[in-house]
C-alpha positions in Angstrom: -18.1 -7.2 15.8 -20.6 -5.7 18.7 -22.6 -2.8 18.0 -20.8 1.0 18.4 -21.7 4.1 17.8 -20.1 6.5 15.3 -19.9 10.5 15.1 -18.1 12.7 13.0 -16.4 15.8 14.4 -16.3 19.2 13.0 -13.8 20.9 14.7 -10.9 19.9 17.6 -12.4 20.7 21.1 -15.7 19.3 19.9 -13.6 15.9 19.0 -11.8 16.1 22.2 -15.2 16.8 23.7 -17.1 13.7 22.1 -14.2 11.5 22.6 -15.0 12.3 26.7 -18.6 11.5 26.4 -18.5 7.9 26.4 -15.7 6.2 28.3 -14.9 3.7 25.8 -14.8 5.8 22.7 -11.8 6.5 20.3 -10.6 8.6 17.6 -11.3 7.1 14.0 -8.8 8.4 11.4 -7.7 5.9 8.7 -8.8 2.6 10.7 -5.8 0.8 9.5 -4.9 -0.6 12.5 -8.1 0.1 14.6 -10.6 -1.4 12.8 -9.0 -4.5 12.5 -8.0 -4.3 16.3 -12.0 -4.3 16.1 -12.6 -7.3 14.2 -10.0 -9.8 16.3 -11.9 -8.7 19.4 -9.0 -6.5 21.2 -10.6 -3.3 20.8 -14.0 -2.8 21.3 -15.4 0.9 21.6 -18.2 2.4 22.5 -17.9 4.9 20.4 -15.9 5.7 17.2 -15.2 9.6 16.9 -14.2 10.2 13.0 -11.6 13.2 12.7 -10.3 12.5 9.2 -12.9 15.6 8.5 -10.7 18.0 11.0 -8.5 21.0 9.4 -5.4 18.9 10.2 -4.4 18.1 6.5 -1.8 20.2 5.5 2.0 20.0 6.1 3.4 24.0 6.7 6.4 25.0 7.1 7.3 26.6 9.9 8.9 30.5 11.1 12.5 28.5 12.1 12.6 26.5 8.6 11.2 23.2 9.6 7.9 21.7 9.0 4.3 21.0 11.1 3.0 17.9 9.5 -1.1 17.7 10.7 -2.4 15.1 11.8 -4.7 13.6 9.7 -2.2 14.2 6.8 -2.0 10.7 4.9 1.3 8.6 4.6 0.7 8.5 1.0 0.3 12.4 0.9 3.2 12.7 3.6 6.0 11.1 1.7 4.9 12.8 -1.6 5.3 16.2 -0.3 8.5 17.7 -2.3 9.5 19.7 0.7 10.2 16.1 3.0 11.6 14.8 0.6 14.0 17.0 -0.1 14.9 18.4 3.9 13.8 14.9 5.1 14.4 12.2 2.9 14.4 9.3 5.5 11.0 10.7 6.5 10.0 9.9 3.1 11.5 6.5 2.5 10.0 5.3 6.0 6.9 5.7 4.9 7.3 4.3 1.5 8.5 1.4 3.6 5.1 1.0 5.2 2.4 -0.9 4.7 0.8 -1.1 0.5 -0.2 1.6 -1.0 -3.6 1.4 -0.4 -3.3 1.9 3.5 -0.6 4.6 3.1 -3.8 6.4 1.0 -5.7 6.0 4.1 -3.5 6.1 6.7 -2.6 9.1 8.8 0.1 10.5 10.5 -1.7 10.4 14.3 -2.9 7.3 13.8 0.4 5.8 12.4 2.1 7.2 15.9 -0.8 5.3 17.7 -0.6 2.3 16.0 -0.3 -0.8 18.1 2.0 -3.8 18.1 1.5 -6.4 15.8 2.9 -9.1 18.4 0.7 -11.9 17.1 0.1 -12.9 21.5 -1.4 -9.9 21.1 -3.9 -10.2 19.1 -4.7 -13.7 19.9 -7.4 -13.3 22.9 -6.6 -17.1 23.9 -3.5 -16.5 24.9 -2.2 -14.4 27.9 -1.2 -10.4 27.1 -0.4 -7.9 29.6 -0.8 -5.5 26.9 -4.0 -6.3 26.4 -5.0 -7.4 29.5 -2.8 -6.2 32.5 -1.5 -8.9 35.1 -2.3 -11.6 32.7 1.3 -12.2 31.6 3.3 -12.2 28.6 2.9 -15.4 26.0 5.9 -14.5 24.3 8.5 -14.3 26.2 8.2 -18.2 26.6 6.8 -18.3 23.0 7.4 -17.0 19.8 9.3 -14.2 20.0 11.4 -14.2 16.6 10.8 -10.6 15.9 10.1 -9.1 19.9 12.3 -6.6 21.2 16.1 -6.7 22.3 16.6 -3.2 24.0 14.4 -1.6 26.6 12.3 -4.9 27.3 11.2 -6.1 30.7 9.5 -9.1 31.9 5.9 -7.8 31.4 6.3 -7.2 27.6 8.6 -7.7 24.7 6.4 -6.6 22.2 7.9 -4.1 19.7 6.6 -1.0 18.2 5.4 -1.2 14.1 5.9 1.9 12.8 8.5 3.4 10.3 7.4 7.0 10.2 8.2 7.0 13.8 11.5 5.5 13.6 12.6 8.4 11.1 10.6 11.2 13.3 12.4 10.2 16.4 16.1 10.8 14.5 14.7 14.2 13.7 13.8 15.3 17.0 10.2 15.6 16.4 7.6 17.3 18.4 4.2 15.7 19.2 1.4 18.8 19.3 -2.2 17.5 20.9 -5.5 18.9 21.8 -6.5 17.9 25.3 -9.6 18.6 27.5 -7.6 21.6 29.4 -6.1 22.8 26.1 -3.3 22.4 23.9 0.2 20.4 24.8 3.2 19.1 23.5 5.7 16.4 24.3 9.1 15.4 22.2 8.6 12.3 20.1 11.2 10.8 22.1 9.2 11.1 25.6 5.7 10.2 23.7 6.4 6.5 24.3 6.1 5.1 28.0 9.0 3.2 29.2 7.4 -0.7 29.1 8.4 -1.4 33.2 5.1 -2.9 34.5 2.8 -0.9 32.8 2.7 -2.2 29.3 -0.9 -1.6 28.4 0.2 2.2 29.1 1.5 3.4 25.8 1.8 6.9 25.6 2.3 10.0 27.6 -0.8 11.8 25.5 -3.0 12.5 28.7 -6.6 11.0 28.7 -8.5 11.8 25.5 -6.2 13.9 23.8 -6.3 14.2 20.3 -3.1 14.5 18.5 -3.2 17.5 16.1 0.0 17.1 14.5 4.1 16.9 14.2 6.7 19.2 14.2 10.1 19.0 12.6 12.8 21.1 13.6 15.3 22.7 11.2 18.2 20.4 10.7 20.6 21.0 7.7 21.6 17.3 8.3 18.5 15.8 8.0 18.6 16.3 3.8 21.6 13.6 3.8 19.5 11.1 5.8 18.5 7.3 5.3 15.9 5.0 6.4 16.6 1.0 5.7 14.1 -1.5 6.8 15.1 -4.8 6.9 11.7 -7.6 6.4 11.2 -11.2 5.8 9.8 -10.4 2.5 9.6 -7.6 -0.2 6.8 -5.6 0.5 4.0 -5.0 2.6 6.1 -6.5 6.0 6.5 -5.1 9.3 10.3 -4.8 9.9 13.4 -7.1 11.8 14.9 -4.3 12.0 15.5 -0.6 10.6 17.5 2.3 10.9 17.2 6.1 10.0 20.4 8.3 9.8 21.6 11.3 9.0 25.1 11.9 8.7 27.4 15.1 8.5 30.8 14.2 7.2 33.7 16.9 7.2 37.1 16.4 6.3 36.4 13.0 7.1 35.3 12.9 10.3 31.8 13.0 12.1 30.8 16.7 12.4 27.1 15.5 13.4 24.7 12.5 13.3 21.2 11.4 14.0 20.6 7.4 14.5 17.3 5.7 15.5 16.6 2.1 15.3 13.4 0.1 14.5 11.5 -3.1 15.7 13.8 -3.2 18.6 11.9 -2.1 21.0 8.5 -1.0 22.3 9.2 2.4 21.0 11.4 4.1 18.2 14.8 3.6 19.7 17.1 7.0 19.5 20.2 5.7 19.5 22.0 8.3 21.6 24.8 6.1 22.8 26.2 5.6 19.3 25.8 9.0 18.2 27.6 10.4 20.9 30.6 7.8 20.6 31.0 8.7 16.5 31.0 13.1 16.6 34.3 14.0 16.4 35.7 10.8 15.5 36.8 9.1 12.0 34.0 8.5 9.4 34.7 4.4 9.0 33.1 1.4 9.0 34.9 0.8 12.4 33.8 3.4 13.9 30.6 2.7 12.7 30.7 -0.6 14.4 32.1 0.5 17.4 28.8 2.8 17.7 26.5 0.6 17.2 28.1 -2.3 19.4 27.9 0.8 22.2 24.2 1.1 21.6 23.7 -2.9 21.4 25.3 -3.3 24.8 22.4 -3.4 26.2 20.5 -5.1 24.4 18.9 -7.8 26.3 17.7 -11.0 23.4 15.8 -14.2 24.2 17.0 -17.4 22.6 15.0 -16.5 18.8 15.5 -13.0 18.7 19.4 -12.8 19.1 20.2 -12.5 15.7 18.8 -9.0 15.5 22.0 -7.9 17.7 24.1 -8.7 14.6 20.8 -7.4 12.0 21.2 -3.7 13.7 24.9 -3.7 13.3 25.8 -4.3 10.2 22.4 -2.4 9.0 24.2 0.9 11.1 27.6 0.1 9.4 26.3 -0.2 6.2 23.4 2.4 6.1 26.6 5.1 7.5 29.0 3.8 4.6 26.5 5.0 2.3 25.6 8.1 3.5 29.8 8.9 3.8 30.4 7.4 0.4 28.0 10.3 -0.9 29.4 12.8 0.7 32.5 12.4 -0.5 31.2 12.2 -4.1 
């Protein structure tokens, strides 16, 4: 590891001020995923500006009934917090779903947004990345690409996006608030991520140096009968194959209203708005439910390993939806 520097902020502008001073600096919150970025060579700052001391720790509710989650709010502290878990359960169960419990203790929620693919071309500086260095082409597409994306790809990248919060914020319509040099913004969770096109190494729509401050959930009486379902090649501690959070609204037995986002599919959380807008109004069955999510898969685009993940999503949609009806009804 080369030499950096390291300075702890004391409040936002100064962080977003620091962060400018050096060109190659970046935020510090949990280092889960930075400081090991760090240690394979892919990162290598400058500069390391530690926030995890900013008044961004607390989880609020807000004037319209939802909740601000700050930034620097840990996983671990995130899905304990009685009042997700009870308006947000698939919030809750994502994150359980992440990681050990260790790095959910040090892990934050603007860090956990900013996380970077674990594509292992990635982090491998022999081999070619355009993520990591643009115009040097993609290893995986001709490689190993078992768990790479099937929707939203393109022939720069199929690398896929690890996290599990953000598969569950996207279903809830999240809102992403930052701190940037010309003063606060916001941007929907669902236009945070940068379509892949050519651009791969450009992640995120957070202008330069910005310092995400924190979530926002909107009210959304659905969002207490939600699920999150990760599938994994193992137990625990595993990035996902695939995963899906719901919410469902069941009346008289058909589809009043539904929220549907899919996991390790894509370079992004994947809304699924396609299914969602084939099941309201219609019958609450496991056809429908298949129907959907064939609707949403139709565009999926797989490469000779990955295929199987068009099936995977499926049946994970049908029988995450089952579940959610079957309790409904009870």
């Amino acid at each position: 590891m080369r030499e950096f520097g390291y300075r702890r902020a004391v409040d936002v502008p100064g962080a977003v001020a620091l962060l400018g001073s050096e060109p190659d600096a970046r935020f510090l919150g949990g280092g889960t995923n930075l400081v090991d970025l760090m240690k394979a060579g892919v990162e290598r700052p400058g500069l390391l500006v530690d926030v995890r001391d900013l008044p961004l720790d607390r989880i609020e509710e807000t004037d319209d009934g939802g909740l601000r989650i700050g930034a620097t709010v840990t996983n671990s502290d995130l899905a304990a917090d009685p009042r997700v878990r009870r308006h947000y359960p698939a919030l809750a169960q994502a994150v359980l779903a992440g990681a050990s419990g260790q790095l959910r203790n040090m892990a934050t929620v603007g860090g956990n947004l900013l996380q970077r693919t674990r594509c292992a071309h990635f982090t491998d500086l022999t081999r070619p990345c355009n993520k990591r260095v643009p115009g040097s082409g993609c290893a995986a597409i001709a490689g190993e690409h078992r768990n790479h994306a099937i929707l939203g790809a393109s022939e720069h990248c199929i690398a896929v996006h690890p996290s599990d919060m953000g598969v569950a914020l996207a279903a809830f319509d999240a809102v992403v608030s930052y701190e940037a040099v010309d003063g606060p913004g916001e941007v929907p969770l669902e236009d945070f991520y940068l379509p892949v096109g050519g651009t791969p190494h450009l992640e995120s729509a957070l202008p330069l140096g910005a310092l995400i401050t924190g979530v926002t959930l909107p009210p959304a009486r659905l969002a207490a009968h939600s699920r999150y379902r990760k599938v994994r090649e193992r137990a625990s501690y595993a990035f996902a194959i695939g995963s899906v959070a719901a919410a469902l609204d069941v009346r008289d037995g058909l589809v009043h209203d539904v929220r549907l986002a899919f996991g390790a599919v894509a370079s992004r959380p994947w809304r699924a708005r396609t299914a969602e807008r084939a099941l309201v109004g219609g019958p609450a069955s496991a056809e429908a439910f298949a129907a959907a999510a064939d609707a949403e898969l139709a565009a999926a685009e797989p490469l000779p390993d990955n295929g199987y993940k068009v099936t995977l999503m499926r049946n994970l949609v049908v029988a995450v939806l089952t579940e959610l009806t079957e309790e409904a009804g009870r």
